[in-house]
Jmol script that loads the backbone (N, CA, C; Angstrom):
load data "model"
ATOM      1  N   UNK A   1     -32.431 -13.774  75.063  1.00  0.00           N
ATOM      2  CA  UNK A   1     -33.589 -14.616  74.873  1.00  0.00           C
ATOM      3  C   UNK A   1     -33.338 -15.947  75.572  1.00  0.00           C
ATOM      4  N   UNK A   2     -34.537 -16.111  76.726  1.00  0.00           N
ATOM      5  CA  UNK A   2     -33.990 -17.924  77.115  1.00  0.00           C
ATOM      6  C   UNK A   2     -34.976 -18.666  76.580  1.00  0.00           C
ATOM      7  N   UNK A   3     -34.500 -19.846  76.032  1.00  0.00           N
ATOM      8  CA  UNK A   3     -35.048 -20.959  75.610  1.00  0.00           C
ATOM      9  C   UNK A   3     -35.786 -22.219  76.686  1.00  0.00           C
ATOM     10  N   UNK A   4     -36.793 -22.460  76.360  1.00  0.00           N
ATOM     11  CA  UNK A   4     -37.385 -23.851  77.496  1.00  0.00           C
ATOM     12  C   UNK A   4     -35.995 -25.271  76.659  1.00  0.00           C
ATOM     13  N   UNK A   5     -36.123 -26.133  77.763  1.00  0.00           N
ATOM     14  CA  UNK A   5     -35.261 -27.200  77.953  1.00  0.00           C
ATOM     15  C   UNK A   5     -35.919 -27.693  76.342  1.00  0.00           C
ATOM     16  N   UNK A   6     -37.282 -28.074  75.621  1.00  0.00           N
ATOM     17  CA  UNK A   6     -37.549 -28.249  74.586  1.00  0.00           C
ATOM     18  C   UNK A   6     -36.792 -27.373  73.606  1.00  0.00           C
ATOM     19  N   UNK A   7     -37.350 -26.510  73.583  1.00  0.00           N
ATOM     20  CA  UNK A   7     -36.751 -25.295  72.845  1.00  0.00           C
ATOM     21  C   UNK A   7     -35.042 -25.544  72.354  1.00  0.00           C
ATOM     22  N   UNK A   8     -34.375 -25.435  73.360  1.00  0.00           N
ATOM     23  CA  UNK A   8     -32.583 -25.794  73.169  1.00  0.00           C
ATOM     24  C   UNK A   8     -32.201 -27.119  72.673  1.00  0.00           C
ATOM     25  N   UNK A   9     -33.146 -27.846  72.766  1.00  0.00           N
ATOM     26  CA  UNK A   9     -33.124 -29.407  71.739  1.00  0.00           C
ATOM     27  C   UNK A   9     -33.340 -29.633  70.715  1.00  0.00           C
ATOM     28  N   UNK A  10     -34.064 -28.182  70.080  1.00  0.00           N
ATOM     29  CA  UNK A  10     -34.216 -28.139  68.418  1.00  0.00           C
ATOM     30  C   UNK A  10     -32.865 -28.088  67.684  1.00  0.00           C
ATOM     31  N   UNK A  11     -33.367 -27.839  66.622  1.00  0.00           N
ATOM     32  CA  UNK A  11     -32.238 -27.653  65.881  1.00  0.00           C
ATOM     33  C   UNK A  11     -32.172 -26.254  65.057  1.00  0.00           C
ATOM     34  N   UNK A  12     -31.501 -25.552  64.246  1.00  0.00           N
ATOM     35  CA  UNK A  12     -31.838 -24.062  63.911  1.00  0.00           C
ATOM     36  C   UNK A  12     -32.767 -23.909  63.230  1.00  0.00           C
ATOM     37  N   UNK A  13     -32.717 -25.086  62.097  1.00  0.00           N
ATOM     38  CA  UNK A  13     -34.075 -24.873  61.835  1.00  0.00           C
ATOM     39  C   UNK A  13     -35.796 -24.619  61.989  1.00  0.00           C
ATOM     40  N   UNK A  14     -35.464 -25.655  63.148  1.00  0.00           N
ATOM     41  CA  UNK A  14     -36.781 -26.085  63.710  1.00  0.00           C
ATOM     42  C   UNK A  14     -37.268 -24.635  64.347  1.00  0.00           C
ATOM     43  N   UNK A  15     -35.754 -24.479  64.919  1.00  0.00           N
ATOM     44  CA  UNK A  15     -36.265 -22.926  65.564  1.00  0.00           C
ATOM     45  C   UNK A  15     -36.917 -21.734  64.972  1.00  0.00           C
ATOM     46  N   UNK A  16     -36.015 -21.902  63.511  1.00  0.00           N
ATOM     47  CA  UNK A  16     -36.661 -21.101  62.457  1.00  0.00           C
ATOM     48  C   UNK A  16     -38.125 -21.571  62.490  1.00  0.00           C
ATOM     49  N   UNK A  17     -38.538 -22.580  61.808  1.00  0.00           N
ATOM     50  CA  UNK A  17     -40.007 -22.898  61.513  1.00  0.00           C
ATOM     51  C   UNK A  17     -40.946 -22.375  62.922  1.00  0.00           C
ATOM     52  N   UNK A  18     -40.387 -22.287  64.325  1.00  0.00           N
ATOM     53  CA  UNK A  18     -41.336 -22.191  65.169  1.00  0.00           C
ATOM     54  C   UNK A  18     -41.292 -21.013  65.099  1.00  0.00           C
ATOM     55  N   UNK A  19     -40.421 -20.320  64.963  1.00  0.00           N
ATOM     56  CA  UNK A  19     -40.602 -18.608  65.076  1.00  0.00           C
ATOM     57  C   UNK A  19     -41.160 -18.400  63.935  1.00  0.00           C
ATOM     58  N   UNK A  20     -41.191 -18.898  63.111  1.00  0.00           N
ATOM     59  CA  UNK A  20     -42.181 -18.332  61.675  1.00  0.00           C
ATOM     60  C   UNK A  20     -43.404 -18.516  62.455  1.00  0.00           C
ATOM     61  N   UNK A  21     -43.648 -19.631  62.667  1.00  0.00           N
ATOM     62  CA  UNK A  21     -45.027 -20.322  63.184  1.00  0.00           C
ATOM     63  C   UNK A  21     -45.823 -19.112  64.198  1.00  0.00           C
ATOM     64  N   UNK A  22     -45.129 -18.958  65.359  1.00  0.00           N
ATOM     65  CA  UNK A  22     -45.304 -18.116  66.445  1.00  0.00           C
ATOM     66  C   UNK A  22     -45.183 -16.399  65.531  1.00  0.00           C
ATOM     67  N   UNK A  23     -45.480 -16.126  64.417  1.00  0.00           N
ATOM     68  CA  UNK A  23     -45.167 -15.030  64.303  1.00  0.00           C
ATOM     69  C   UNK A  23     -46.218 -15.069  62.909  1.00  0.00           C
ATOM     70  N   UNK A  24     -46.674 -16.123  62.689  1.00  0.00           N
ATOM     71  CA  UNK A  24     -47.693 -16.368  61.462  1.00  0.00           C
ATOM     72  C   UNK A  24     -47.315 -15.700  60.348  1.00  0.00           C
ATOM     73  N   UNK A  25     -45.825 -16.009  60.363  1.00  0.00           N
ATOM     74  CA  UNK A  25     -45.153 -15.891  58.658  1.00  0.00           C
ATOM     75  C   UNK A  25     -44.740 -16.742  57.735  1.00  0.00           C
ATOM     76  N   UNK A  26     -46.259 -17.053  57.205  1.00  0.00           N
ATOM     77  CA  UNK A  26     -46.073 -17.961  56.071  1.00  0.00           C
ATOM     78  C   UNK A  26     -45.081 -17.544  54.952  1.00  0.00           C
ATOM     79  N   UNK A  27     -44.814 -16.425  54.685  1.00  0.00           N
ATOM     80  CA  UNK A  27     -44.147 -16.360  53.874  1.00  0.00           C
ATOM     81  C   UNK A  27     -42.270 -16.846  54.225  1.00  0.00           C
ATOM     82  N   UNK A  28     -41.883 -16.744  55.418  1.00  0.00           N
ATOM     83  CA  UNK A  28     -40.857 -17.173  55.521  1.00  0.00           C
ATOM     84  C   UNK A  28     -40.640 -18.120  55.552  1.00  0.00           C
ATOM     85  N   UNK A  29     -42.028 -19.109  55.851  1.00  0.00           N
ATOM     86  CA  UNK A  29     -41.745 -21.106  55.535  1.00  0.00           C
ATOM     87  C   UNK A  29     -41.418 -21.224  54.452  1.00  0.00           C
ATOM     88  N   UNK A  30     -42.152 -19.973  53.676  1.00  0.00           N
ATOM     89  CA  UNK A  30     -42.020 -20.889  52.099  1.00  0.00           C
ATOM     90  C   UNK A  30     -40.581 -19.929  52.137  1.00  0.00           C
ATOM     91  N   UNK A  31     -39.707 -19.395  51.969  1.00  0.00           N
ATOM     92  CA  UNK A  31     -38.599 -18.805  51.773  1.00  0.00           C
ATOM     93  C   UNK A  31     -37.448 -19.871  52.353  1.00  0.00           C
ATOM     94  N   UNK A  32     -37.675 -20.133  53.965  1.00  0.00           N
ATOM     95  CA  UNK A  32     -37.014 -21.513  53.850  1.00  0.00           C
ATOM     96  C   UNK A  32     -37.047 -22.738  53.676  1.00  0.00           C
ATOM     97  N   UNK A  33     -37.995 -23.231  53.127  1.00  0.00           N
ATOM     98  CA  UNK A  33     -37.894 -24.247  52.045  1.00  0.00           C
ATOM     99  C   UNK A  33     -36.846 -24.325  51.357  1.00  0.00           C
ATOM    100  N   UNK A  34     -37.421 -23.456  50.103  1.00  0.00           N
ATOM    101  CA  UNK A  34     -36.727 -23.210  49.251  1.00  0.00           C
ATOM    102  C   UNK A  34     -35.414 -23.071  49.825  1.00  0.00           C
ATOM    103  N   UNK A  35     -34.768 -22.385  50.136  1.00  0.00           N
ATOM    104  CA  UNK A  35     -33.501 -22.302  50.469  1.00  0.00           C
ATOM    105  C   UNK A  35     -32.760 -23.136  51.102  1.00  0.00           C
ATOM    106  N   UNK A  36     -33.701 -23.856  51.864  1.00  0.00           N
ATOM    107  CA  UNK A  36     -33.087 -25.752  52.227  1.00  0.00           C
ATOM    108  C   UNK A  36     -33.105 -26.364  50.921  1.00  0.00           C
ATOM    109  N   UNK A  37     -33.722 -26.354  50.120  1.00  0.00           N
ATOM    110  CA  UNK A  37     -33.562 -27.437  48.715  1.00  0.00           C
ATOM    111  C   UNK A  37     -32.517 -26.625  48.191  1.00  0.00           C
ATOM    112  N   UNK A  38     -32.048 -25.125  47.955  1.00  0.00           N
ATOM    113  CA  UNK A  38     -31.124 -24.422  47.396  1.00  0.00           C
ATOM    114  C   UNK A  38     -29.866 -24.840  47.579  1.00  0.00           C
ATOM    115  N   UNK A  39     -29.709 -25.264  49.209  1.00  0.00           N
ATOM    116  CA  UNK A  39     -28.493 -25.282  49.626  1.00  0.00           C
ATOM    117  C   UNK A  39     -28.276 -26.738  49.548  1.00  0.00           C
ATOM    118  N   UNK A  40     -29.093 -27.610  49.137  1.00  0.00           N
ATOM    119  CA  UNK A  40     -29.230 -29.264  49.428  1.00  0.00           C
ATOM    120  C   UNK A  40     -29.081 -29.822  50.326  1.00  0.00           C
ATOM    121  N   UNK A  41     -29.848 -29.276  51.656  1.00  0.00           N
ATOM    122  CA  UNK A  41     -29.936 -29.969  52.890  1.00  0.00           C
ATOM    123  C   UNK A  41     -31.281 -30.406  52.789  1.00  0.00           C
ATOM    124  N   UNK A  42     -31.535 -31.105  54.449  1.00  0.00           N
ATOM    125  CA  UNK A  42     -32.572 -32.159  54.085  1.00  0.00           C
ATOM    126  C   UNK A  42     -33.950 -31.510  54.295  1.00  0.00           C
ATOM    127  N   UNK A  43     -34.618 -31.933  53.795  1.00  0.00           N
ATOM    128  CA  UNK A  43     -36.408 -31.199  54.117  1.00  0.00           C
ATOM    129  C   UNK A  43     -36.793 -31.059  55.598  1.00  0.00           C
ATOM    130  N   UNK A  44     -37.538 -30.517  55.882  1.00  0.00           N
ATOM    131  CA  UNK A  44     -37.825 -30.056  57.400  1.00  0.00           C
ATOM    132  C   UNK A  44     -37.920 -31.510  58.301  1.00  0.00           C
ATOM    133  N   UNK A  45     -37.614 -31.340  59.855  1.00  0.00           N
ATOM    134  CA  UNK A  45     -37.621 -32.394  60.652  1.00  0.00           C
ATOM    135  C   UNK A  45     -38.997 -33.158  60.718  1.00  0.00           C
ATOM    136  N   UNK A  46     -39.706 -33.862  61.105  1.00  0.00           N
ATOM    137  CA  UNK A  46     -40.789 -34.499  61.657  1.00  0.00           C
ATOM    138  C   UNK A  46     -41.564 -33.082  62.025  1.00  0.00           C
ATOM    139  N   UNK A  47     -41.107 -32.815  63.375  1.00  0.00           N
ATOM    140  CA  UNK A  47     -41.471 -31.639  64.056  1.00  0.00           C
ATOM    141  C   UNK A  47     -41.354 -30.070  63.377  1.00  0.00           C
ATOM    142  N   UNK A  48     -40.946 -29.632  62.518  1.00  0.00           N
ATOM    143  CA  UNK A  48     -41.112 -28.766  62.211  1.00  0.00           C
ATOM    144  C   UNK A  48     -42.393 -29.088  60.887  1.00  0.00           C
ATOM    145  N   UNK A  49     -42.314 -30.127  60.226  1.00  0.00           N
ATOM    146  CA  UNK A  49     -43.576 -30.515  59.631  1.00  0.00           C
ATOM    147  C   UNK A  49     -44.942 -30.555  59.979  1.00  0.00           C
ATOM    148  N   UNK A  50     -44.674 -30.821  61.393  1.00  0.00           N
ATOM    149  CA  UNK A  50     -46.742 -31.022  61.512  1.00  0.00           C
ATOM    150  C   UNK A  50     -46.441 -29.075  62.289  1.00  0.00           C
ATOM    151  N   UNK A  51     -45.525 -28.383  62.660  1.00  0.00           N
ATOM    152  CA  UNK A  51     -45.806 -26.917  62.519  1.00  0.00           C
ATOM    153  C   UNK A  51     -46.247 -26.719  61.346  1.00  0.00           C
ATOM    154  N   UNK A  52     -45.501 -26.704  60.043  1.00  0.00           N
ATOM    155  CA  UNK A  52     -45.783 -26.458  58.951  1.00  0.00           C
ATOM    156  C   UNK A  52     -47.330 -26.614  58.312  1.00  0.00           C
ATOM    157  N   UNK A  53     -47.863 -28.194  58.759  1.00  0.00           N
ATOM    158  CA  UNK A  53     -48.882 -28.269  58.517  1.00  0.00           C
ATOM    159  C   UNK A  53     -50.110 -27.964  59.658  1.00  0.00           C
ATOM    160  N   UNK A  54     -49.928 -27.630  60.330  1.00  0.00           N
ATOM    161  CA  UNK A  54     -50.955 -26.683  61.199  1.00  0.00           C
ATOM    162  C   UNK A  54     -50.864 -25.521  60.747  1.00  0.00           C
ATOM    163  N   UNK A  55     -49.880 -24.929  60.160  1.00  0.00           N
ATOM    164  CA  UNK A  55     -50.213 -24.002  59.621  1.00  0.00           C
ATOM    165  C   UNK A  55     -51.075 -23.996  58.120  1.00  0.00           C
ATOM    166  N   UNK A  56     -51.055 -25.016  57.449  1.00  0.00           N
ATOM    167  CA  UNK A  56     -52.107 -25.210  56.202  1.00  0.00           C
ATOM    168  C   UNK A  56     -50.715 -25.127  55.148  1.00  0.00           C
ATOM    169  N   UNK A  57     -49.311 -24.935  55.368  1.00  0.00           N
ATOM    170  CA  UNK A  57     -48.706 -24.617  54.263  1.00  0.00           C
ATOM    171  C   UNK A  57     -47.978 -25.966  53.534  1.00  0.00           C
ATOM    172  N   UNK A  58     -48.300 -27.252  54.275  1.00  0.00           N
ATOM    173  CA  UNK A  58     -47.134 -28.122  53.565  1.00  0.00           C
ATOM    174  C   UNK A  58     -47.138 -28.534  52.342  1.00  0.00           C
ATOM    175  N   UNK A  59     -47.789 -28.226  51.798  1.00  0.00           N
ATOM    176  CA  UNK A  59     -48.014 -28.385  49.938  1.00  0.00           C
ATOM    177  C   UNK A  59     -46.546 -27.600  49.546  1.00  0.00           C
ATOM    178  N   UNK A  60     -47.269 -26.223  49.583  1.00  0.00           N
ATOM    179  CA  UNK A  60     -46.187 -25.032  49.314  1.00  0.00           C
ATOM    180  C   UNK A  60     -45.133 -25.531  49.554  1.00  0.00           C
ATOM    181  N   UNK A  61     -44.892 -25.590  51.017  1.00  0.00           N
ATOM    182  CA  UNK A  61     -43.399 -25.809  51.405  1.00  0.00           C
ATOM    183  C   UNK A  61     -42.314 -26.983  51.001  1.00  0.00           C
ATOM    184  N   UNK A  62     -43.400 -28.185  50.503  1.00  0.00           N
ATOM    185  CA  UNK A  62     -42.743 -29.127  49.693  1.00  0.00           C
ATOM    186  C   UNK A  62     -42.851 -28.752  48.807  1.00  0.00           C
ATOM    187  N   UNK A  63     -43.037 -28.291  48.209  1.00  0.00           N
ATOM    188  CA  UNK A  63     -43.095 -27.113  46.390  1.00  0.00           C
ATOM    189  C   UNK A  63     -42.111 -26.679  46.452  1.00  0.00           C
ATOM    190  N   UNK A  64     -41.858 -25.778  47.112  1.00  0.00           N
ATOM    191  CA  UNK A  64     -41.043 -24.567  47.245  1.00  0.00           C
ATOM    192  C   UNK A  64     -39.731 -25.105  47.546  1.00  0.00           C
ATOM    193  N   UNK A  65     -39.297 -26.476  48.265  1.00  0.00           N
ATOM    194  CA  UNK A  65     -38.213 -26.959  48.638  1.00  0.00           C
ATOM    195  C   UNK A  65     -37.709 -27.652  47.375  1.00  0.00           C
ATOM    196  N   UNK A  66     -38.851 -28.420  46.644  1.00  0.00           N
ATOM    197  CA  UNK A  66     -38.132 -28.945  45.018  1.00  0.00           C
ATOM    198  C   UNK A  66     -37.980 -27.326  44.006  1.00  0.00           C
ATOM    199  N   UNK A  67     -38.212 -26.399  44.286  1.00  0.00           N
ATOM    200  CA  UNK A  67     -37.763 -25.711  43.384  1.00  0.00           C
ATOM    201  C   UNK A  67     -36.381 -25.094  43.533  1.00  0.00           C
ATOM    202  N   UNK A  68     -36.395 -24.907  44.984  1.00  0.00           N
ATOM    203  CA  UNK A  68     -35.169 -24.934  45.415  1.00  0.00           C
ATOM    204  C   UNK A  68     -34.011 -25.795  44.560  1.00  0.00           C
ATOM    205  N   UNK A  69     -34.155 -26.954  45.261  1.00  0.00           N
ATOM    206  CA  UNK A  69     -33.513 -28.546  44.507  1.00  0.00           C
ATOM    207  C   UNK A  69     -33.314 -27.958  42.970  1.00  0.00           C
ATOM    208  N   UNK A  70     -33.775 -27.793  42.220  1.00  0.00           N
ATOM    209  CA  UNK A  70     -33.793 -27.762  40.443  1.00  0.00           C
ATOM    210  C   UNK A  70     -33.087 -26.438  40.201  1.00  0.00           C
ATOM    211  N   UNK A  71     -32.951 -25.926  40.981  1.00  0.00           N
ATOM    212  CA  UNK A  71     -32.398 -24.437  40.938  1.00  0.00           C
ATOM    213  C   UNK A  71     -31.234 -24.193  41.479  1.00  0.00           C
ATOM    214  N   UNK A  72     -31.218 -25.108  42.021  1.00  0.00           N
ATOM    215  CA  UNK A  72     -29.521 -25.813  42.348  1.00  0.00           C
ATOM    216  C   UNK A  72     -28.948 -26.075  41.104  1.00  0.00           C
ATOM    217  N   UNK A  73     -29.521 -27.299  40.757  1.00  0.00           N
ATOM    218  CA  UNK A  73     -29.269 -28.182  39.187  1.00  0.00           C
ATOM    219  C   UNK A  73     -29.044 -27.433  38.233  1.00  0.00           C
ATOM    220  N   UNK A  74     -29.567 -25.878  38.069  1.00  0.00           N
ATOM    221  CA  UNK A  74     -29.291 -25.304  37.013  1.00  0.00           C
ATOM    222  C   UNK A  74     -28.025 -24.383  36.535  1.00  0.00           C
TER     223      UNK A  74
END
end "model"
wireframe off; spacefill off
backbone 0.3
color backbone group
C-alpha cells in the first residue's frame, strides 16, 4: 500500500480514523474511541476530529472515549 506525502504524516491513528472514514465504518470510530480512553491515551487529533464529525459521529465518539476512561477506573 503507498501512502500520499499527507498520508505518511499522520499518525496511526489518524490513519485509523481515515480508513474508517473512507470505508464508512462508523462502528469502528466508536470502537476506537473507546479503546483510546481504555488504554488512556489522548482523544483523537484536530484532524481526525472534523473526519469524525463529517461523519455526524462526534457525540458518540466523545461518549464512547469517556466510557472507555471509567472503565479503566474500574
Amino acid at each position: 500500500m503507498t501512502y500520499t506525502k499527507f498520508e505518511s504524516s499522520l499518525d496511526a491513528t489518524d490513519r485509523k480514523v481515515k480508513r474508517c472514514r473512507d470505508d464508512n465504518d462508523g462502528d469502528g470510530i466508536i470502537n476506537l474511541a473507546w479503546r483510546l480512553g481504555y488504554k488512556g491515551e489522548r482523544f483523537f487529533s484536530p484532524y481526525a476530529q472534523d473526519l469524525i464529525s463529517e461523519m455526524g459521529l462526534y457525540s458518540l465518539a466523545e461518549s464512547s472515549f469517556r466510557d472507555g476512561m471509567s472503565d479503566l477506573n474500574y
